[in-house]
ROZA-407419 format. One record per residue: residue in three letters; x, y, z of N, C-alpha, C, CB in turn. Coordinates in steps of 0.1 Angstrom, whole numbers, padded with zeros to 4 digits, always signed. Glycine has a CB too. Example, Ala and Ser with C-alpha at 12.3 -4.5 7.8 and 13.67 -1.06 7.14 Angstrom:
! ROZA-407419
ALA+0132-0057+0078+0123-0045+0078+0132-0033+0078+0113-0045+0090/SER+0128-0022+0071+0137-0011+0071+0129+0000+0079+0141-0006+0057/
This chain:
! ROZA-407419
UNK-0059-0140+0072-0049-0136+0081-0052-0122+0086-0035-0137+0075/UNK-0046-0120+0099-0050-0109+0105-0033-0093+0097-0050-0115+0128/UNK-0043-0083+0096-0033-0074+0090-0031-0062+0104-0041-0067+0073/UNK-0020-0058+0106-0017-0047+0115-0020-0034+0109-0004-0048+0119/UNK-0012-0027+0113-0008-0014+0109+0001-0007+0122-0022-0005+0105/UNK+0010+0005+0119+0019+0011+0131+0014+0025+0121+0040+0006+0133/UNK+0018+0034+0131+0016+0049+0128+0027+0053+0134+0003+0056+0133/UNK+0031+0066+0127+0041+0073+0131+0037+0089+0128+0053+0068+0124/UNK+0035+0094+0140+0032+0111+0139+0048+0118+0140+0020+0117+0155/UNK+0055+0121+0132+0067+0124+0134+0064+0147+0136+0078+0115+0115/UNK+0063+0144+0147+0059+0158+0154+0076+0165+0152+0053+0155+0173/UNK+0089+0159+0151+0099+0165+0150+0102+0173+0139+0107+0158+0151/UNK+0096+0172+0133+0100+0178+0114+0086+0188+0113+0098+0160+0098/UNK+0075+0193+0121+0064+0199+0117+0065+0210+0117+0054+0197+0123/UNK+0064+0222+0108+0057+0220+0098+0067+0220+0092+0048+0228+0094/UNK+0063+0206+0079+0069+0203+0068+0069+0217+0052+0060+0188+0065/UNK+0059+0222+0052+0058+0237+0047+0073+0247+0048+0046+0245+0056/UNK+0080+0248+0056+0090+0249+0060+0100+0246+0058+0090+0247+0067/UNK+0102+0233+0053+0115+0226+0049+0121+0225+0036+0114+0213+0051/UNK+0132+0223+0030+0131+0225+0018+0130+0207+0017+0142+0235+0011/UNK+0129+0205+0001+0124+0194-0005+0133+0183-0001+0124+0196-0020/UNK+0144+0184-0003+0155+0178+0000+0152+0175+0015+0168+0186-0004/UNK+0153+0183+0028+0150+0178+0037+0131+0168+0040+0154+0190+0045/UNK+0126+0173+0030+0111+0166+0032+0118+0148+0025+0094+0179+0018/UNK+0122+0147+0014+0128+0131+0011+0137+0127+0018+0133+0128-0002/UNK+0145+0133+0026+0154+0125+0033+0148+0119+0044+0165+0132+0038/UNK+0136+0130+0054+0131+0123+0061+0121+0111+0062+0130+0128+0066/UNK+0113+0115+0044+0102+0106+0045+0112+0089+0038+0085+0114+0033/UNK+0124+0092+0035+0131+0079+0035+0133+0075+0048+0142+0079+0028/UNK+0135+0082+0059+0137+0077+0070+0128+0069+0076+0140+0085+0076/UNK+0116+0072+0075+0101+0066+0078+0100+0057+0073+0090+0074+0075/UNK+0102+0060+0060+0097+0044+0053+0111+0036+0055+0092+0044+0032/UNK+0119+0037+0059+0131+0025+0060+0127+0020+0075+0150+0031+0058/UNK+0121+0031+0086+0117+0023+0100+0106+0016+0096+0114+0034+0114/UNK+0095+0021+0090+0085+0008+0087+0088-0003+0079+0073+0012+0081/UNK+0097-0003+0071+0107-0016+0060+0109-0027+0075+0129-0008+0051/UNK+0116-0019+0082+0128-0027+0087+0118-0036+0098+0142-0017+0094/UNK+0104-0028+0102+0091-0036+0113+0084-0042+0108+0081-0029+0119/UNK+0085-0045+0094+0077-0057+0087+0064-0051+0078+0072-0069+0101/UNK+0066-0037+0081+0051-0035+0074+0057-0034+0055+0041-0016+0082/UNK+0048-0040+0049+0048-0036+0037+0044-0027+0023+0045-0042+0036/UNK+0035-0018+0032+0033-0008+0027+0031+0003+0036+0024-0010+0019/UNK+0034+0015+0030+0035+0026+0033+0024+0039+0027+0048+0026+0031/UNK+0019+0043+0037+0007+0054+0034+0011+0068+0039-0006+0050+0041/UNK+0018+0080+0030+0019+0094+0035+0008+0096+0034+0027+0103+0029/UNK+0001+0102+0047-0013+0112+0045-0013+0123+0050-0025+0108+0049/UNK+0004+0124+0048+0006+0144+0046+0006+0148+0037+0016+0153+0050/UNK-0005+0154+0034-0004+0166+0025+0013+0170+0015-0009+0180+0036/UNK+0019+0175+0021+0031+0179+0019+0038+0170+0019+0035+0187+0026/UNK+0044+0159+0024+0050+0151+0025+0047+0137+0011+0048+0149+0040/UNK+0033+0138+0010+0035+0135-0005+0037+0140-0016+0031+0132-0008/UNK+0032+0150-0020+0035+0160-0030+0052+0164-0029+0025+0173-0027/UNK+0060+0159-0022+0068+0164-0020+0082+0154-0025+0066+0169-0008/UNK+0075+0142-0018+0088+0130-0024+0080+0116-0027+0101+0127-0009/UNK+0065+0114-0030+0062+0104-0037+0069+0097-0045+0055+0106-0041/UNK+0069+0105-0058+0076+0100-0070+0089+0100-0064+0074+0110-0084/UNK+0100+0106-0061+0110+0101-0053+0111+0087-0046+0111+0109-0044/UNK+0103+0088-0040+0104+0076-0030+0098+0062-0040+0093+0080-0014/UNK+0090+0059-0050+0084+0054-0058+0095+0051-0067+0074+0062-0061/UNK+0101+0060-0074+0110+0056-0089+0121+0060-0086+0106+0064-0103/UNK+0124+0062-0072+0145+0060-0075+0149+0060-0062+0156+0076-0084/UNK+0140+0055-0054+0148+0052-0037+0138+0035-0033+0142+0071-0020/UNK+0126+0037-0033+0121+0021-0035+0125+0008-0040+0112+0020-0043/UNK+0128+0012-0052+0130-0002-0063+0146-0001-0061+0122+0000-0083/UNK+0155+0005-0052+0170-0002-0049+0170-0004-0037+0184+0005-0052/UNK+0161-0002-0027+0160-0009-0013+0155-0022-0011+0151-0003-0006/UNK+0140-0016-0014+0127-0025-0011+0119-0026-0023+0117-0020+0000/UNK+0122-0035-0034+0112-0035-0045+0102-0042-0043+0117-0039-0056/UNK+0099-0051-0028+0087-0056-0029+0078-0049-0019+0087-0072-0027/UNK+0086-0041-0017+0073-0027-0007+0069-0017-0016+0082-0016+0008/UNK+0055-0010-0007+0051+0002-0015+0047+0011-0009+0043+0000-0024/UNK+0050+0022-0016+0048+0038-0009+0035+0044-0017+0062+0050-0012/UNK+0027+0046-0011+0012+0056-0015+0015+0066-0011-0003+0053-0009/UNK+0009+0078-0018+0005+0090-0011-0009+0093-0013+0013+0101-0017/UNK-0013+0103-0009-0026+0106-0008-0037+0116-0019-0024+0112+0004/UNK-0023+0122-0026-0029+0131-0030-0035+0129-0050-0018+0143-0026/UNK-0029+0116-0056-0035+0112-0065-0050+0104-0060-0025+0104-0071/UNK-0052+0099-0052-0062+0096-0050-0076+0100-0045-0059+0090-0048/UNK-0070+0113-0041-0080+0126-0038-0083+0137-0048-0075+0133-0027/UNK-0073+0137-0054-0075+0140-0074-0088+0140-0076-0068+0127-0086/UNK-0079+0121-0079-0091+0116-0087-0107+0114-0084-0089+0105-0090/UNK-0108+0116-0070-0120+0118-0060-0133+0128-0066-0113+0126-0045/UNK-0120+0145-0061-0126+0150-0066-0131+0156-0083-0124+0153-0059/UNK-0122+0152-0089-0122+0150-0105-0135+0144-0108-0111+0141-0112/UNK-0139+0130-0101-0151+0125-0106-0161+0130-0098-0152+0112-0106/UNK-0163+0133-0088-0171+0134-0077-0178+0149-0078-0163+0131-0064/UNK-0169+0161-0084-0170+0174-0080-0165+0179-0094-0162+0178-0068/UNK-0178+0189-0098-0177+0192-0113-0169+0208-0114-0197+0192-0121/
């Protein structure tokens, strides 16, 4: 089967550096409930800030009472671990 993807550059909120924490999870719940509600199933932050900010949020106490069969990635564990192995 063929897989999509949608993007959302949410230019209204930039810079997220700026915001406090509380406003960085309210909005990245806002994002992931417009992509919930368009059928996509998973969700990729590859802001910088916007994961580090409400991953685990969005992951262990706003996910699993919405959408427990959707999932939220961020970017920055897996660039970790990138450079952890990659870069001594």
């Amino acid at each position: 089967s063929d897989l999509g993807f949608c993007y959302l550059a949410d230019t209204e909120m930039i810079p997220l550096g700026q915001k406090s924490p509380t406003e960085i999870k309210t909005r990245m719940e806002q994002a992931c409930e417009w992509f919930f509600r368009n059928d996509c199933s998973l969700v990729l932050l590859a802001c910088n800030t916007a994961s580090v900010v409400s991953i685990r949020h969005l992951q262990t106490e706003w996910l699993g009472n919405r959408y427990p069969a959707r999932n939220v990635l961020g970017i920055n564990i897996p660039l970790l671990e990138y450079m952890q192995t990659h870069h001594s």
